[in-house]
Structure formats: C-alpha cells, structure tokens
N, C-alpha and C positions, 0 to 999 in steps of 0.2 A: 427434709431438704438436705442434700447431698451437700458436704464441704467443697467439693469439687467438681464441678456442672461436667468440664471437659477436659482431656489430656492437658498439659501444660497450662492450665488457669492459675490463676493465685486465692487463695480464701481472703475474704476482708479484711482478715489480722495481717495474716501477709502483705497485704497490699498496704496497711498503716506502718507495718513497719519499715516498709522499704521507702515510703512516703517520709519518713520521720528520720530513716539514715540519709535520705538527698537534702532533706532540710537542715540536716545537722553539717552535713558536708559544705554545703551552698554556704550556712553560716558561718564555718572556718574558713574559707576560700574569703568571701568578704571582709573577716576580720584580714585578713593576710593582705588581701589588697589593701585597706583602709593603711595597715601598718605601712607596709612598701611604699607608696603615699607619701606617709607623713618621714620616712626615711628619706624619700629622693627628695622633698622640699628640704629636709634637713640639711642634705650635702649638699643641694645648691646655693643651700644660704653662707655655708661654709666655704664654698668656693669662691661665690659671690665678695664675700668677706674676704679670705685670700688674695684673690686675684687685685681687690681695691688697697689690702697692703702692699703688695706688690709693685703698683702704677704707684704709691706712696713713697714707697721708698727710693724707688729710680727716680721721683721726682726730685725728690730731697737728696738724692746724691750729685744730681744736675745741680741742685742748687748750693750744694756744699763744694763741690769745683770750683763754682763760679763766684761763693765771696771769698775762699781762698783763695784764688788768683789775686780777686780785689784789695784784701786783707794783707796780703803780702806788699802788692804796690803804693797802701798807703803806710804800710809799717816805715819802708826804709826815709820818706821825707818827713813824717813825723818824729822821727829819732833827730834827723837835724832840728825840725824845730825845738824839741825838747831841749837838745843841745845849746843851742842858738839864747832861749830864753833861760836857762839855768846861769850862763856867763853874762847875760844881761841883769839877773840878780844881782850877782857880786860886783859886780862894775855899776851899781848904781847904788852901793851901799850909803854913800852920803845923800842920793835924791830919794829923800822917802816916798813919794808920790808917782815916781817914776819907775820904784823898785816896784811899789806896790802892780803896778798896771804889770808888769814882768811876772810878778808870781803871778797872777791869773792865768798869764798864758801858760805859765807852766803849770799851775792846774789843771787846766781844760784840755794839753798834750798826756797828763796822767787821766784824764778822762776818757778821751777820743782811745789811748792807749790799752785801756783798760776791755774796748769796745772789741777793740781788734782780735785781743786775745780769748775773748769768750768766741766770736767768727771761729777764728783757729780751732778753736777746742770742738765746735761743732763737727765743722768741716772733715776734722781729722778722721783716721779708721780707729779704730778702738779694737786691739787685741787682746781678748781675756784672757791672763794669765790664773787659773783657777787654783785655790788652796784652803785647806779649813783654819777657816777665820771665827775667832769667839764674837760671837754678836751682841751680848750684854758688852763686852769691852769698848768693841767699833761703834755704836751708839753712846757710848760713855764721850769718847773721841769726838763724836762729830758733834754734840749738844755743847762740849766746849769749847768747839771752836767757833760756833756760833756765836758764844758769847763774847770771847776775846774779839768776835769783828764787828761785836760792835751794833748787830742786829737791833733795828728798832724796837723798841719796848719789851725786850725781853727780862730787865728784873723787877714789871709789872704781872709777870705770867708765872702761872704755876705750871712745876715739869715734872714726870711721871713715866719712869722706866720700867714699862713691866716683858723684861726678858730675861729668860732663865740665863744665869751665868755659865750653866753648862752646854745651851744651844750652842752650835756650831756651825757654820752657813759656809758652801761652797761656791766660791767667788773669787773675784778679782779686789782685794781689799781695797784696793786706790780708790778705782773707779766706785764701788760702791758709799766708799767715804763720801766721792766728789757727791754723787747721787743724793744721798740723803741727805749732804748740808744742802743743796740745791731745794730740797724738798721741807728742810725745816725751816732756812729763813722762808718761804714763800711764804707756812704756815705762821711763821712770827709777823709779815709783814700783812697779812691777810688780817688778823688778831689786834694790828696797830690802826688798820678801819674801824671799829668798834672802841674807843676807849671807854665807855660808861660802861662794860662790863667787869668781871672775875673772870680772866683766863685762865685755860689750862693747857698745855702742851702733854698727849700722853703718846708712847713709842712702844710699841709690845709687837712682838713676836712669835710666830708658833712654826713649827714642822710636824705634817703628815706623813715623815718618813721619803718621800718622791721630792722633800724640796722644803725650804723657806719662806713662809707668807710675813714680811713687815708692812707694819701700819703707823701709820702718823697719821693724830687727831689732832684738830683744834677747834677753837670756838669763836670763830671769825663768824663774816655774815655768810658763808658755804658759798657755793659754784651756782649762778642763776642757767640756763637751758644754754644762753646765748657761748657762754665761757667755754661749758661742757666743751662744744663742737670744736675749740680752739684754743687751748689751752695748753698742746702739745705741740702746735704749729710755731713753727720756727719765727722772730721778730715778731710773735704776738705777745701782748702786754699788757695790763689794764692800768699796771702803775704807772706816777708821771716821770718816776726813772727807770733805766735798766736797757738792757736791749731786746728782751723777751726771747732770750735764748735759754734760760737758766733751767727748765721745764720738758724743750726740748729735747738736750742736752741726757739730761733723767732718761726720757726714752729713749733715745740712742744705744746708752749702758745698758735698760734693760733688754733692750733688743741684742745688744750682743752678748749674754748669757741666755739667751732664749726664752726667757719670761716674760710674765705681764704686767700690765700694770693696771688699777681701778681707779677711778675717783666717785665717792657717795658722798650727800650730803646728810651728816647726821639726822638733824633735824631743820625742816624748813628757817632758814635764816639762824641757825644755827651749828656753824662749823662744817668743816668737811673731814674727810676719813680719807687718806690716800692708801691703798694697796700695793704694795711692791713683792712678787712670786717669782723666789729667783730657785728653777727645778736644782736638782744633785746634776753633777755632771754626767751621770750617766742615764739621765733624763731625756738630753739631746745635746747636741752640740753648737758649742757657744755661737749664738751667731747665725744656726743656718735655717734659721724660723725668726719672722717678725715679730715684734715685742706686739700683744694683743690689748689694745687702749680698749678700757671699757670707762663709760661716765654714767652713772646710775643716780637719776637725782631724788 
C-alpha cells in the first residue's frame, strides 16, 4: 500500500500530527482565554473597589465640611460657658453645694470641648510632611504617653516592643504618633473588656525595602463581623464613651501617606492584630491613593 494514494494527500502520521499541533494550540488559546478571564474579573474587582473608595471619600469629606462648620459654631458659645462656669466657681467659694453644681458644668464644657476638637481633627486636611523617623524610638513615645493619660488598665497588661532600633520609617512623625496612640489606647481599652485574662500589648515592625508594615496586637475579645464593616466609620463606637472618631481619624493619616491599613482577629475571641503599611516616599505620593481598609476575621 502506497504512503500516498494521491497528489497532495497526507499519510496517517501526518495527519496525527497535524491533529496533535491544533490540539496543542486549541489548548494554549484556552488556557490564554481562561487567564484573560480571570485578569478582567481581577481589574474589575479593583476598580469595583476603587471607584467605592472613591464615593467614600467624597462622602466623608461632605461630611467633614459639614461638622466643621458645626464644630466651629458650637465652639465659640461653649468658651463663654466654660468662661461663665469657671467665675461661677470662684464666686461661690463659700457655697459648697452650689460651687459643686458649678464644677459639673465646668466639666461637662471640658467634655462637650473635648468632642469638638477631635470633629476638628477629622474634619481638617492632613499635609504630610515626610522625614526618616527611628520607629523603635516613636513607639517608645507613643506607649508612654499612653500611660501618662492614663489609659484604662494599662499596668494590668503586658507590653512588648519588637522593633529594630535601626528601622527607619518615612512619615509624617506627628501624625503617625497621633495614629498609633489612637490605635493603642483602642487596643488597651478593648483588653479592659476582658479583665479575668493575662494581657499582652505587643508593637513590631518590619520593612520589605518599598515601605513599613506596623503592627499592634492584643488580647481583647478581637473584632466580631458586625465591627469589621464599621469600625473605620466616622461617629461609630462600641464604647459607652468617646465620639468614635479616634479610628477614623487613623485612616485618614494612613490615607494621606498612601498606605493601608488591616484588621485580623488573632484567634476567635482572642485579640486582634492591627496592620498599618505606610510605602517610602517614592512608593507614591502622600495622599493621592486611598488608604485600602482590609478586616480579615
């Protein structure tokens, strides 16, 4: 039998082989679709994501106008009454009962005062002034000043620095000061719902060379689903004081250094792990990318 009946026929091998390069083809063209695929689900999820930071942030800057407006109107008649009940002190120095009703008010004018200025501190824009800052030092700073104010149950807790005193971290020192006190009393006051445990407060730090990742652990009862979803939202709160701005506030900062920020729950009903990734400066620039909230329980 002839390999080749007629002019331009193929022999059987031939014809497997050519059968076996369309199948191998066919098979790369598929994998290629299947990838392209899961690329364009990719970027839409990211855009998805984007665009909902986006409508996030114009929201919250609608609404950071709108208590600084408010914040300011209530500031100037609460200075008179602070004013007003401080000379009502002194002038009732012989009526104890009547000075006493006086400090109250002047308490509650250092409270409502106290409210206003955190509003302000939101509301405001936040300019990062960027400079290499020692991070073993600024964590030294911000755990004691924790203490001096006084944080609930803090010389019930054990505390735990694990950052190199040679890391160096590219930031705004203020603001990230303000940041991680904001982040450690939470975790002291998170730690002071649990007292029948052995706390621990630990603070470590590492850089991949692109940037800074800090962490703050504790052993609270961690983040239940409900929190996750709101716990970076401005006037949310779980405690029965504060104004639930203090959290906020946190991401704002890391938004204007261009970072992220995480929250994980160590272990179920056991503490949570805060993430704060603040890039080098020539990462991007401060400010013109949203801070990227992840809650991971």
């Amino acid at each position: 039998m002839q390999a080749r009946t007629e002019a331009g026929s193929m022999s059987p091998a031939e014809l497997g082989e050519l059968i076996g390069a369309f199948n191998e083809v066919t098979s790369r063209l598929q994998g290629s679709h299947e990838a392209l695929r899961a690329e364009v689900s990719r970027l839409r999820g990211e855009l998805s994501e984007a665009n909902a930071q986006v409508a996030r942030s114009q929201r919250l800057a609608a609404l950071g106008e709108m208590a600084a407006g408010i914040a300011h109107e209530v500031r100037n008649p609460l200075g008179s009454i602070r004013l007003y009940a401080r000379m009502l002190v002194q002038d009732l120095g012989d009526r104890p009962s009547e000075r006493g009703l006086a400090e109250r008010i002047d308490a509650a004018t250092r409270t409502v005062d106290a409210i206003v200025q955190d509003v302000l501190t939101f509301s405001r824009e936040f300019r990062v002034r960027r400079e290499g800052t020692e991070l073993h030092a600024l964590v030294t700073r911000v755990l004691e000043s924790c203490r001096h104010d006084g944080v609930p149950g803090w010389k019930q807790v054990g505390v735990a620095c694990d950052v190199d005193e040679e890391l160096v971290v590219d930031c705004d020192e203020s603001l990230l000061h303000q940041a991680l006190v904001n982040v450690v009393r939470n975790a002291y006051e998170a730690m002071a719902e649990c007292p029948d445990r052995v706390h621990e407060l630990r603070v470590s730090g590492r850089t991949d060379g692109s940037g800074v990742m800090l962490a703050v652990e504790d052993t609270g009862p961690g983040v239940s689903p409900e929190v996750e979803a709101r716990m970076f939202n401005p006037f949310f709160t779980t405690r029965h004081t504060g104004t639930g701005l203090g959290l906020a506030i946190v991401h704002r900062i890391v938004d204007a250094h261009g970072g992220r920020i995480r929250v994980r729950n160590n272990q179920p009903g056991h503490g949570a792990r805060v993430e704060i990734e603040i890039p080098a400066s020539g990462a991007g620039t401060a400010g013109d990318q949203p801070a990227r909230q992840e809650a991971v329980a």
